[in-house]
N, CA, C and O atoms as CSV, one atom per row, in Angstrom:
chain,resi,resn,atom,element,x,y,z
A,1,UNK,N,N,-30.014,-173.395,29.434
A,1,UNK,CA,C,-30.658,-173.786,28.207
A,1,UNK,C,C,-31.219,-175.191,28.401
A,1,UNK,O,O,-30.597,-176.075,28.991
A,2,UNK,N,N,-32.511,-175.353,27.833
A,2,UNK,CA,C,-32.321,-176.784,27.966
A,2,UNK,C,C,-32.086,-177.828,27.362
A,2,UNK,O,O,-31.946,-177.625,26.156
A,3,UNK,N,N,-31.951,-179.132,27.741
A,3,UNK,CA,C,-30.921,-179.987,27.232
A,3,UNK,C,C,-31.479,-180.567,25.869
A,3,UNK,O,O,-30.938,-181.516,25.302
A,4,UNK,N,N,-32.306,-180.092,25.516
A,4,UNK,CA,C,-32.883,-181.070,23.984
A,4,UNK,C,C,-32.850,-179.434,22.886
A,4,UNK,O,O,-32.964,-179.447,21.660
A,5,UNK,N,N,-32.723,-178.554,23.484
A,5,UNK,CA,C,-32.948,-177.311,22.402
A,5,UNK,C,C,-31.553,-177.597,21.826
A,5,UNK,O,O,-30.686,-178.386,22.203
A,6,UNK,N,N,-31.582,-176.852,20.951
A,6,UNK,CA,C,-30.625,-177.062,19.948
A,6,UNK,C,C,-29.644,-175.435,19.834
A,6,UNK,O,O,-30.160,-174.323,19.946
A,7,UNK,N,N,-28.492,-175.643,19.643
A,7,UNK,CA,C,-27.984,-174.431,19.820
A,7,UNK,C,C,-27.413,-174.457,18.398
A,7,UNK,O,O,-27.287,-175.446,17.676
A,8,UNK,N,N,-26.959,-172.656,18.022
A,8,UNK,CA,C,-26.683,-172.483,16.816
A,8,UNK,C,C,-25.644,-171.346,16.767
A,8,UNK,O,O,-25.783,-170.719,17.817
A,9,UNK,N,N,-24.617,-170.771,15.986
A,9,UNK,CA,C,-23.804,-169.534,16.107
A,9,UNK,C,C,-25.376,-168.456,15.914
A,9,UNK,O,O,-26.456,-168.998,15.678
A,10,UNK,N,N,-25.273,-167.245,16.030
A,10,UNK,CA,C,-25.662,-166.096,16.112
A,10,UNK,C,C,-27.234,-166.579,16.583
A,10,UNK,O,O,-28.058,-166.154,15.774
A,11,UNK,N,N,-27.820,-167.327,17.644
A,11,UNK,CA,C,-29.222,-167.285,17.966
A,11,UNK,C,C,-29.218,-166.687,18.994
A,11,UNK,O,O,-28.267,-166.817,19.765
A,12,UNK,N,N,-30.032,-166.059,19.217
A,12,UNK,CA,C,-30.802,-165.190,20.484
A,12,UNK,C,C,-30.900,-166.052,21.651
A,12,UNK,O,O,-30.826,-167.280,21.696
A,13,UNK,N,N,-31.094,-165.133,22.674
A,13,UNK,CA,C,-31.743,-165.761,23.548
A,13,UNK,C,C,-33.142,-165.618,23.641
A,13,UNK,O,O,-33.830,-166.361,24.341
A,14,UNK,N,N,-33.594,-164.687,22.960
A,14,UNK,CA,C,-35.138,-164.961,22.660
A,14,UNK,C,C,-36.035,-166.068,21.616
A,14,UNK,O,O,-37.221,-166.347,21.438
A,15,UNK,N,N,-34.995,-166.405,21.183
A,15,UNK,CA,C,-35.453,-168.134,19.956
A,15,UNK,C,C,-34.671,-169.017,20.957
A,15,UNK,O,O,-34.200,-170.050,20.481
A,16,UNK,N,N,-34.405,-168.707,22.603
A,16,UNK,CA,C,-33.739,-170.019,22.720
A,16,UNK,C,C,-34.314,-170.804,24.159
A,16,UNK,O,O,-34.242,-170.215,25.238
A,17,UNK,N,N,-34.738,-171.829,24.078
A,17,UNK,CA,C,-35.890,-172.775,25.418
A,17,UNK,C,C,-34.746,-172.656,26.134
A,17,UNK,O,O,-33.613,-172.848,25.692
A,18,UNK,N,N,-35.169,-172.194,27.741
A,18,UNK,CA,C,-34.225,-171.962,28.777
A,18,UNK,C,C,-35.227,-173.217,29.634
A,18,UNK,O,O,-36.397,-173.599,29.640
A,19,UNK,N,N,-33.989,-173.523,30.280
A,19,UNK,CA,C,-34.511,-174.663,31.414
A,19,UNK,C,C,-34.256,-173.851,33.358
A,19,UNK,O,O,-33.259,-174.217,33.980
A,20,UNK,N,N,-35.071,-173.015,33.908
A,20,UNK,CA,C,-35.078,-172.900,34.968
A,20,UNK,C,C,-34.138,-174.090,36.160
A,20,UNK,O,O,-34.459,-175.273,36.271
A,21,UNK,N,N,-33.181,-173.556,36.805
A,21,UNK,CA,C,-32.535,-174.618,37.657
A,21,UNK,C,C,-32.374,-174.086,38.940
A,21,UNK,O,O,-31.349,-173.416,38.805
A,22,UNK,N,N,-32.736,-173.960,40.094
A,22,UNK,CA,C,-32.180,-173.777,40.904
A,22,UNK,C,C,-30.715,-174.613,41.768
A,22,UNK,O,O,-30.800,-175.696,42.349
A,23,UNK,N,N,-29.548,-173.841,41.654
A,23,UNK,CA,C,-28.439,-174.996,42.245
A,23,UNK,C,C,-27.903,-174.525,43.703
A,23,UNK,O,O,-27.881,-173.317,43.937
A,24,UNK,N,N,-27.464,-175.465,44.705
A,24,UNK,CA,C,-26.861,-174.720,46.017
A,24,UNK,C,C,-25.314,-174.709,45.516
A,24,UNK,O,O,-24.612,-175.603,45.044
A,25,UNK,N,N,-25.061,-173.328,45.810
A,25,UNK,CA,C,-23.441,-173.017,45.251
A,25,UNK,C,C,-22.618,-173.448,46.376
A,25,UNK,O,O,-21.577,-174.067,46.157
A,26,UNK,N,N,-23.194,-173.032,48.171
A,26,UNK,CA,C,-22.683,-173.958,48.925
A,26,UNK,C,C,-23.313,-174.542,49.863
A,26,UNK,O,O,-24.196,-173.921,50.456
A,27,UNK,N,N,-22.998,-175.882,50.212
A,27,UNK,CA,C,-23.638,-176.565,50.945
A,27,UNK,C,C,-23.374,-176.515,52.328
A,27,UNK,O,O,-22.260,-176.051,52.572
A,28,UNK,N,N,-24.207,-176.928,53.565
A,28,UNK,CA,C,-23.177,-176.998,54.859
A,28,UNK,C,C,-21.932,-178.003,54.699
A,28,UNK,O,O,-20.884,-177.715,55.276
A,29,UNK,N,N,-22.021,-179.141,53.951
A,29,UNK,CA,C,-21.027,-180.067,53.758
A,29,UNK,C,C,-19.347,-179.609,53.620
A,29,UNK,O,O,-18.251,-180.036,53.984
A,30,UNK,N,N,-19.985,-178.312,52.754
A,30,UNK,CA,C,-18.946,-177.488,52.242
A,30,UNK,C,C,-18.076,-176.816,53.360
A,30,UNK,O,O,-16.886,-176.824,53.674
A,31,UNK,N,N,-18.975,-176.360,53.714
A,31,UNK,CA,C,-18.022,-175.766,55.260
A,31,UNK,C,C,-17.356,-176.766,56.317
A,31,UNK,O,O,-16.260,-176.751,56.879
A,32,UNK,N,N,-18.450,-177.646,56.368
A,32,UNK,CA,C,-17.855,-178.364,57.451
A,32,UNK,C,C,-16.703,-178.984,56.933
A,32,UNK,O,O,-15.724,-179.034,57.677
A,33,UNK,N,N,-16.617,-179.530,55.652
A,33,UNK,CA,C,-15.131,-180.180,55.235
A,33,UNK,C,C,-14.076,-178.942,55.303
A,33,UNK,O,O,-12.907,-179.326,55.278
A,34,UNK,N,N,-14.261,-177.489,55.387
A,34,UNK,CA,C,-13.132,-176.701,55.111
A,34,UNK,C,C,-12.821,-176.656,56.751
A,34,UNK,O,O,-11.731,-177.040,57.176
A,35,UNK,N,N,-13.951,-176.116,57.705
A,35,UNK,CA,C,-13.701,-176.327,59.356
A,35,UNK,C,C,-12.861,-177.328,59.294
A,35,UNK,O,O,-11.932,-176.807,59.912
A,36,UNK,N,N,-12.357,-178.719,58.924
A,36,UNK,CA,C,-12.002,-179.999,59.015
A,36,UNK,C,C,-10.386,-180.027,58.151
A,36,UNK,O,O,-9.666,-181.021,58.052
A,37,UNK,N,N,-10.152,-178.894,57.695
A,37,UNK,CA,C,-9.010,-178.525,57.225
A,37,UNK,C,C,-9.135,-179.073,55.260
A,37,UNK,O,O,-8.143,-179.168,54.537
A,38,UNK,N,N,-10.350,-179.303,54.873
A,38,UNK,CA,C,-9.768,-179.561,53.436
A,38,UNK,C,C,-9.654,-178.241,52.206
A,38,UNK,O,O,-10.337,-177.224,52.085
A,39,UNK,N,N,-8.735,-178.653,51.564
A,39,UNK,CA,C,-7.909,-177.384,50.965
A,39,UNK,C,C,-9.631,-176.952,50.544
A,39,UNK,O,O,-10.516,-177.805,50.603
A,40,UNK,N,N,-9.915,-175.464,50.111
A,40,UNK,CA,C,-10.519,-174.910,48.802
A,40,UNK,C,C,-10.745,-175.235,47.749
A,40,UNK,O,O,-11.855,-175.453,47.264
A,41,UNK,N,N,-9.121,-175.354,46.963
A,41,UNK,CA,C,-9.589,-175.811,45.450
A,41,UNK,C,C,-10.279,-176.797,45.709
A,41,UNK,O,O,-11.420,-176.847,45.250
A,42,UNK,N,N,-9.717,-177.968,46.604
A,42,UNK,CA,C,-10.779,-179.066,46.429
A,42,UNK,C,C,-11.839,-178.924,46.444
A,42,UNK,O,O,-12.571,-179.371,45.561
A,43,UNK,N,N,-12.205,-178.337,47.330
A,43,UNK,CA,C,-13.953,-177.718,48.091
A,43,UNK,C,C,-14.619,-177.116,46.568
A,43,UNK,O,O,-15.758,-177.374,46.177
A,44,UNK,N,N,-13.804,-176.424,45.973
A,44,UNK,CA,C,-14.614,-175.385,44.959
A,44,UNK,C,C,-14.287,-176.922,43.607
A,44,UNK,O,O,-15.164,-177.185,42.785
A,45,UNK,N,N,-13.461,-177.414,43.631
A,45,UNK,CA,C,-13.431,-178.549,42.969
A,45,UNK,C,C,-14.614,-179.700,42.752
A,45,UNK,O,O,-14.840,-180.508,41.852
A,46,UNK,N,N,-15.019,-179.498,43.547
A,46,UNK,CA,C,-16.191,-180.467,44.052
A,46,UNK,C,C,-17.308,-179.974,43.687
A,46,UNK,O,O,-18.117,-180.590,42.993
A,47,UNK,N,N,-17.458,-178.884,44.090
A,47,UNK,CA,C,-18.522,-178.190,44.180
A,47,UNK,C,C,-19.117,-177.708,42.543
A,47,UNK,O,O,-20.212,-177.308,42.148
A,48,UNK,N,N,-18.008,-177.933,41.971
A,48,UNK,CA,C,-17.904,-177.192,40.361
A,48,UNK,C,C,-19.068,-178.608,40.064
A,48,UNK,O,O,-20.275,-178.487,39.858
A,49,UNK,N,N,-18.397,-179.724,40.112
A,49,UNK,CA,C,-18.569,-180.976,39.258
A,49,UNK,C,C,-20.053,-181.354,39.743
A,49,UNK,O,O,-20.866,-181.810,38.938
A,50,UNK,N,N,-20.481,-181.073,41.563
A,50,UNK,CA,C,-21.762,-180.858,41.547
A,50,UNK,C,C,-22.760,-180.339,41.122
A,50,UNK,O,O,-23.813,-180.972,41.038
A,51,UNK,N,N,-22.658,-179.174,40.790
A,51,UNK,CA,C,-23.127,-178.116,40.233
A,51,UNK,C,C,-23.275,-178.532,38.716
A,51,UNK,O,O,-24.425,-178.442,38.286
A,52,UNK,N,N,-22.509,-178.880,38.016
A,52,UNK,CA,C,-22.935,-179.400,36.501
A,52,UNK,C,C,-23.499,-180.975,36.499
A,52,UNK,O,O,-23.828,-181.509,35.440
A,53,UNK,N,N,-23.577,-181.647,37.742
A,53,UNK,CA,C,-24.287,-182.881,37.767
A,53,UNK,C,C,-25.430,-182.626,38.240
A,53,UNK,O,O,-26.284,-183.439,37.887
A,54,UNK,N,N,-25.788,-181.795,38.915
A,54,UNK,CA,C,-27.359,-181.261,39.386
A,54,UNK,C,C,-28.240,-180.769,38.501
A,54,UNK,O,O,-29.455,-180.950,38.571
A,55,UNK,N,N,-27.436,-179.884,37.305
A,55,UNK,CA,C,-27.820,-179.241,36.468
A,55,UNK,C,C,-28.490,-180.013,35.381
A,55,UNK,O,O,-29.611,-179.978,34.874
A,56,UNK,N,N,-27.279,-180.807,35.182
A,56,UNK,CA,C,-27.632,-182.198,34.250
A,56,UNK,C,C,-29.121,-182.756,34.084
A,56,UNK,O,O,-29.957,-182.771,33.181
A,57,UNK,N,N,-29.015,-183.331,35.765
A,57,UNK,CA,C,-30.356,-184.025,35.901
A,57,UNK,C,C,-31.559,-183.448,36.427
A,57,UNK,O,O,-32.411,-184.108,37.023
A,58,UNK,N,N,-31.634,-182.109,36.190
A,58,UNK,CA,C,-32.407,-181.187,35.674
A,58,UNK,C,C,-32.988,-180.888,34.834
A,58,UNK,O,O,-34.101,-180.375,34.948
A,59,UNK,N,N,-32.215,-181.196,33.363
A,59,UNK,CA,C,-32.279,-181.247,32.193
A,59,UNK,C,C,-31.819,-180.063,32.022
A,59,UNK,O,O,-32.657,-179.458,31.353
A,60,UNK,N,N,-31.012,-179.449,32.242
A,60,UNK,CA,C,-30.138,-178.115,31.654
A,60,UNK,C,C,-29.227,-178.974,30.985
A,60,UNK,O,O,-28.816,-180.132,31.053
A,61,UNK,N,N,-29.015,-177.531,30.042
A,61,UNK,CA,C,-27.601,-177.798,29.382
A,61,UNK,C,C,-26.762,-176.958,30.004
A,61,UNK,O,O,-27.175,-175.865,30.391
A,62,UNK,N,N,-25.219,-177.422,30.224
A,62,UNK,CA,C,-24.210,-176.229,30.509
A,62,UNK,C,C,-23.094,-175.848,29.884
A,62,UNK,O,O,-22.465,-176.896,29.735
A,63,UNK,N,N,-22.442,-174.921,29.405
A,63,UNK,CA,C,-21.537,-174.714,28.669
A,63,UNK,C,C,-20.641,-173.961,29.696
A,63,UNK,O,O,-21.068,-173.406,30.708
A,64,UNK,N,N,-19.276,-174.021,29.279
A,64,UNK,CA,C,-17.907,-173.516,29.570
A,64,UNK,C,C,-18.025,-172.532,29.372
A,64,UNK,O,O,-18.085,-172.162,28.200
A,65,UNK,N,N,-18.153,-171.277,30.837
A,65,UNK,CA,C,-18.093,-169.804,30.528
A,65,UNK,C,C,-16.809,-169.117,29.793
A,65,UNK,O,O,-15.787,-169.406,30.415
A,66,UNK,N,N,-16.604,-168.456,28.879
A,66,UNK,CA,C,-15.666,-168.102,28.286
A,66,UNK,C,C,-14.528,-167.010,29.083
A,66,UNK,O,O,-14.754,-166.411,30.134
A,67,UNK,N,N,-13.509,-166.958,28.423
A,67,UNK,CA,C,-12.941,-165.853,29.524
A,67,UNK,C,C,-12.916,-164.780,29.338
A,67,UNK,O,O,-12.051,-164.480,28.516
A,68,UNK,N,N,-13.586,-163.807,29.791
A,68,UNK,CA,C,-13.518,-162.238,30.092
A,68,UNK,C,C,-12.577,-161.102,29.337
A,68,UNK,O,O,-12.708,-160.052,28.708
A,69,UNK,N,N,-11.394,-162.131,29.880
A,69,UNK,CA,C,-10.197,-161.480,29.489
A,69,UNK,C,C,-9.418,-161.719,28.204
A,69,UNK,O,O,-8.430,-161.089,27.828
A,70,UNK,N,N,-9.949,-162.606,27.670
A,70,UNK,CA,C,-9.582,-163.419,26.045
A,70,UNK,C,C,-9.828,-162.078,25.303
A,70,UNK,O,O,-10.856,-161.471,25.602
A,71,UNK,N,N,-9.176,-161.660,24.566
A,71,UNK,CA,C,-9.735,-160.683,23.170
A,71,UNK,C,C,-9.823,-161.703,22.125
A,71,UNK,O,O,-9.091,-162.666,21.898
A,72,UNK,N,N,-10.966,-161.249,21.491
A,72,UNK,CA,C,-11.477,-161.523,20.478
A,72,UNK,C,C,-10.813,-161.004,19.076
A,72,UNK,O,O,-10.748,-159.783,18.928
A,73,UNK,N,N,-10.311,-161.862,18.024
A,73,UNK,CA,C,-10.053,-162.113,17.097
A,73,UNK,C,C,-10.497,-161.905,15.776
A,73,UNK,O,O,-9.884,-162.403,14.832
């Protein structure tokens, strides 16, 4: 979405300005620190916080995917 649209309960995604982003999910950096013995979570740790700082200055907005497995109320 992008970062100046405005979000609302029940709007479409057809009333809603999407911001195109392309992001790298992994980098060579990525590997080479795991070849080098660093744990995963960290790796995917990192990689999370990149991924919403790239996005950022993109001008996306990003929201917290919900969980799957939550039932709804």
């Amino acid at each position: 979405m992008a970062a100046d649209e405005t979000a609302s309960f029940r709007k479409s995604i057809r009333h809603t300005r999407l911001q195109s982003v392309v992001l790298d999910l992994v980098r060579p950096d990525d590997i080479l620190e795991r070849d080098q013995g660093k744990r995963l979570k960290e790796i995917k740790k990192d990689a999370t916080a990149r991924l919403f700082r790239h996005a950022h200055a993109h001008r996306a907005r990003t929201y917290k995917a919900k969980d799957p497995g939550r039932k709804r109320t």
